[in-house]
C-alpha positions as CSV (number, residue, x, y, z in Angstrom):
1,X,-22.2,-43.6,-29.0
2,X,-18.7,-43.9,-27.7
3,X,-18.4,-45.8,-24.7
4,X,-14.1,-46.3,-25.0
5,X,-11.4,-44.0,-26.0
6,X,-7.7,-44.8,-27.8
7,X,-5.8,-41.8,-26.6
8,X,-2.8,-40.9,-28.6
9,X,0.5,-41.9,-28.5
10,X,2.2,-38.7,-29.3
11,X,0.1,-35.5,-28.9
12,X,2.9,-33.1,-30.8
13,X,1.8,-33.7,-34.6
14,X,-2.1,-32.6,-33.4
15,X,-0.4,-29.6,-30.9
16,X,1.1,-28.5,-34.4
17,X,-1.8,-28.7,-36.8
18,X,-4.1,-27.3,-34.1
19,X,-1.6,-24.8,-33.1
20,X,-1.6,-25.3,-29.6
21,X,-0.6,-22.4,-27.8
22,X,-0.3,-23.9,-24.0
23,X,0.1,-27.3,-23.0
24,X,-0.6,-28.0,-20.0
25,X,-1.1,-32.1,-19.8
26,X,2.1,-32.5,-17.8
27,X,1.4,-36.4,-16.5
28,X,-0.2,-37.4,-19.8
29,X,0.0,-41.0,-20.8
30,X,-1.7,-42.8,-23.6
31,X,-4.5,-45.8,-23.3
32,X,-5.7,-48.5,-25.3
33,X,-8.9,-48.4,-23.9
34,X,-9.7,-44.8,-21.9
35,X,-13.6,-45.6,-19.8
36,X,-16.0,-43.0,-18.5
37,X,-14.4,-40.4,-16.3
38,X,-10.8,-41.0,-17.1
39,X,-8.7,-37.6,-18.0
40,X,-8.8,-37.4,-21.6
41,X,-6.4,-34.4,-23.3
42,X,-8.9,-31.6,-24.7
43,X,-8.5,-28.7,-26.2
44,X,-9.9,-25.4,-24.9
45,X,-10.0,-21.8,-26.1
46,X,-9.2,-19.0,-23.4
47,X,-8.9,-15.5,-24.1
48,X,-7.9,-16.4,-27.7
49,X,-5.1,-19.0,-27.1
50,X,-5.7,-22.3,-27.5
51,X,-4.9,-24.2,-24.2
52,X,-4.2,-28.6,-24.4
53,X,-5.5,-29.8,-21.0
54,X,-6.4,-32.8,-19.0
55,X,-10.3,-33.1,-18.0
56,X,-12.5,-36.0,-16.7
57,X,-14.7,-37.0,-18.8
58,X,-18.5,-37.1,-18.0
59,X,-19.8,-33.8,-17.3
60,X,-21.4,-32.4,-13.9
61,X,-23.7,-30.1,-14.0
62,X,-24.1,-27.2,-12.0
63,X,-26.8,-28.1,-9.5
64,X,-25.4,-31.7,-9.2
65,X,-24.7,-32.8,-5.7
66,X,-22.7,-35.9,-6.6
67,X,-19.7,-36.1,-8.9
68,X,-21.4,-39.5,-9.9
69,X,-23.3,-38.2,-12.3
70,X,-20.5,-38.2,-14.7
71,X,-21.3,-42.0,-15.5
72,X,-24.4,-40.9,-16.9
73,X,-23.6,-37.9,-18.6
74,X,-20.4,-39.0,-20.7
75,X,-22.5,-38.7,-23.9
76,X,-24.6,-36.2,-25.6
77,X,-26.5,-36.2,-29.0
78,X,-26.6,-33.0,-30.7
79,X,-30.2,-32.9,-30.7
80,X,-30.8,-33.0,-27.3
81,X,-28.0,-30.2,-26.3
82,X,-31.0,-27.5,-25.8
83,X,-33.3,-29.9,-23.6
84,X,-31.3,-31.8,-21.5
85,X,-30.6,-29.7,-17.9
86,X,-27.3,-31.8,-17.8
87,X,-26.2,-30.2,-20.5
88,X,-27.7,-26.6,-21.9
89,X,-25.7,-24.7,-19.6
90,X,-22.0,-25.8,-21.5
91,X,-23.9,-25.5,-24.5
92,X,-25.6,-22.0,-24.0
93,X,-22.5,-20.7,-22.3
94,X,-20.1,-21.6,-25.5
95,X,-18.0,-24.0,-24.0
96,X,-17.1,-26.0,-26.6
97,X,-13.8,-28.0,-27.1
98,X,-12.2,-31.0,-28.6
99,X,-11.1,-34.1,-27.4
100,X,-7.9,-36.1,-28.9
101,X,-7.9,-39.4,-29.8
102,X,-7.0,-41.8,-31.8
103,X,-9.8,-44.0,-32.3
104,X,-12.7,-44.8,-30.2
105,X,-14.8,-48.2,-29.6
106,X,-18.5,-49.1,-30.0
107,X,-20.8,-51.9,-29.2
108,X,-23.2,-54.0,-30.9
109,X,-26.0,-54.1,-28.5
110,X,-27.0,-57.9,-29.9
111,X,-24.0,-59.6,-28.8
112,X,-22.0,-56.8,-27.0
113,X,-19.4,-57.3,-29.8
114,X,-16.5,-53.9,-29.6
115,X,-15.6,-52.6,-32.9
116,X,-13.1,-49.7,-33.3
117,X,-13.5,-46.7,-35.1
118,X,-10.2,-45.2,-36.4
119,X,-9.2,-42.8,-39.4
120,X,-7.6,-44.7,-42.3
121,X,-4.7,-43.6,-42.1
122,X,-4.5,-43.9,-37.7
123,X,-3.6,-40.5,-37.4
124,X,-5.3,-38.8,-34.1
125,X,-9.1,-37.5,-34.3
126,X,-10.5,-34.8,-32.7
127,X,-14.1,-35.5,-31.3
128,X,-16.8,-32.3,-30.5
129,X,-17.3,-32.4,-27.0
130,X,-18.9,-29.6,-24.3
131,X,-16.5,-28.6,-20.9
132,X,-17.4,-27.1,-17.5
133,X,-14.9,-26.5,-15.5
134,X,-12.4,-29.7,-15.4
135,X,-14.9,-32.1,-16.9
136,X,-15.6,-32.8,-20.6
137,X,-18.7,-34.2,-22.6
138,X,-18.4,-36.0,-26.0
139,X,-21.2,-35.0,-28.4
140,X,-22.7,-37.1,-31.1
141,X,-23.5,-35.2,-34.0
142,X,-21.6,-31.8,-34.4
């Protein structure tokens, strides 16, 4: 599951393919190596525009009295979306979105080796994710 992030460079190529129709990261700046609850760009659809934001990823819930709780929820499998009370109420509500980046890093549990994951041909990713409110969620598996 992706622990790390690459965030991109330029975001204008993706804004164009994904036709972006607000932008509103205004103090973006791109990462090597974006952790848990860092602002990642995502986009979001609202009233039928799609909107490129800032959120923080690792969603709170709800009925969560700590913000905290966003360095255990980072990650979601797809499986689990119904079950899990962390994370049925983004997913029964619709509020999906999608997270750019342009690679993202995994670890061998044996010898906590990183490996990145990129597209062939480097160009920026978009990875499933849930939202609520100014927080994101990636999710393995849509």
């Amino acid at each position: 599951m992706c622990g790390r992030a690459k965030l991109p460079d330029d975001v204008s190529e993706i804004k164009l393919d994904l036709k972006i129709d607000f932008d509103q990261i205004g103090n973006y700046r791109p990462r090597w190596n974006a952790a848990p609850t860092s602002k990642l760009p995502v986009v979001v659809s609202a009233a039928g525009s799609r909107i490129l934001t800032l959120m923080r990823w690792g969603l709170v819930p709800s009925w969560a009295k700590d913000l905290k709780i966003g360095f255990s929820t980072f990650n979601a499998r797809a499986e689990s979306l119904t079950t899990r009370a962390a994370f049925r109420g983004a997913w029964q509500a619709g509020r999906r979105c999608l997270v750019l980046a342009d690679g993202y890093y995994e670890w061998r549990d044996a010898d906590k080796q990183p490996f990145a994951v990129a597209l062939a041909n480097r160009g920026p990713m978009t990875l499933g994710a849930l939202s609520r409110g100014f927080f994101c969620v990636l999710v393995q598996g849509l």
